[in-house]
N, C-alpha and C positions, 0 to 999 in steps of 0.2 A: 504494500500500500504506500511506502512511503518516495514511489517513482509517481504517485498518480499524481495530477495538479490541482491545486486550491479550489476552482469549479468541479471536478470528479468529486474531489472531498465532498466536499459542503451537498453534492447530490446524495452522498450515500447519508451524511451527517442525517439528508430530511428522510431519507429510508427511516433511519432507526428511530428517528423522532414518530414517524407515524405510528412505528409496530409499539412506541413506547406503552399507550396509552390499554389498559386492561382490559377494557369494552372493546375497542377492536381487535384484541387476541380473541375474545368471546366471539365475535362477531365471524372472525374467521376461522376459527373451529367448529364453526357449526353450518361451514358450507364447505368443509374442509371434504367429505366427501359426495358431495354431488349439490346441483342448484338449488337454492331457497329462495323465496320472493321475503317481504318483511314479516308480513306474519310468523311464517316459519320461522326466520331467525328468531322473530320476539320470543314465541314460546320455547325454543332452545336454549335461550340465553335467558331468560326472564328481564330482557330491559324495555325499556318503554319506546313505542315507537317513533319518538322524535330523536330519543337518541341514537337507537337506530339505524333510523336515517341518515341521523348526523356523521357515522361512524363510516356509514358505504359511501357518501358522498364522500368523505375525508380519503379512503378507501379506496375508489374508483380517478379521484385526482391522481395517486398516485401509481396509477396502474398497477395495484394488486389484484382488483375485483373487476370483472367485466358487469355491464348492463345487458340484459337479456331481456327486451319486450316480449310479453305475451299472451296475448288478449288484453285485459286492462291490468296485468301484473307487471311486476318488472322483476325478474329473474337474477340471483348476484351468482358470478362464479369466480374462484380462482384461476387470476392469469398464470399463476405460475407455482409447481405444488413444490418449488423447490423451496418455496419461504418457509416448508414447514419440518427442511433439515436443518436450516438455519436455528429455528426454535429446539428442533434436537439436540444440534448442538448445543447450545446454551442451557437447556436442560441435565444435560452431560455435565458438565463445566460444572452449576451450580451445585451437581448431587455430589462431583468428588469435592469441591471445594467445603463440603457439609458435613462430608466423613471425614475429611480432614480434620477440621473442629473437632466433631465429635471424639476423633480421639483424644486431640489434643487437650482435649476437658474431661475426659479418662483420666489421663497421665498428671494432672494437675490435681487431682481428686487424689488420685493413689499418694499421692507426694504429701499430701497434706491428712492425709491417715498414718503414714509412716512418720510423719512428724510429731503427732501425739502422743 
C-alpha cells in the first residue's frame, strides 16, 4: 500500500469509513446470500426502515450494493462477495488478537496467586 498515491489512499480510506458503520455490516449480511428488497432487510436486521434506506443508499454510492427494480420493489444485491473475506479476515485478526489477551490474563492471574 505504501506505493499507492494520496487519491488511491483517501478512496480506500472512504471504503473502510463506509463498512465502518454497524447497520451496514447488518444490512449487508442479510443480503449476503441472495437479493432482499427493504422489507426483507428490515425484518432481518430489525432496523427501521428509514434507516435502512439510509444504509443502501450510503451502500449503493459506494458501489457495494446494486439496485434491482422490480415491479414496485427495489431489489439490493452484493456487487462484490469478496467484501465478505475482507470481514473474514478481520474476524481472524480480532479472534487471535483475543486469545492473545486471554492468555495473557491467565498468566497474570497465575502470577499473582503464586504471589500470595
Amino acid at each position: 500500500m505504501s506505493q499507492l498515491s494520496v487519491s488511491a489512499l483517501a478512496q480506500v480510506a472512504e471504503y473502510f469509513k463506509v463498512l465502518s458503520e454497524l447497520s451496514r455490516l447488518q444490512v449487508l449480511c442479510a443480503i449476503k446470500f441472495g437479493t432482499k428488497n427493504v422489507s426483507e432487510i428490515m425484518e432481518a436486521t430489525g432496523l427501521g426502515q428509514a434507516n435502512v434506506s439510509k444504509h443502501l443508499k450510503i451502500l449503493a454510492q459506494a458501489g457495494i450494493v446494486t439496485r434491482q427494480p422490480r415491479g414496485v420493489s427495489v431489489y439490493y444485491a452484493i456487487t462484490d462477495p469478496l467484501i465478505f473475506d475482507l470481514c473474514e479476515l478481520v474476524c481472524q485478526s480480532l479472534e487471535t488478537r483475543l486469545q492473545e489477551q486471554s492468555q495473557q490474563l491467565q498468566q497474570i492471574q497465575q502470577l499473582e496467586v503464586l504471589r500470595r
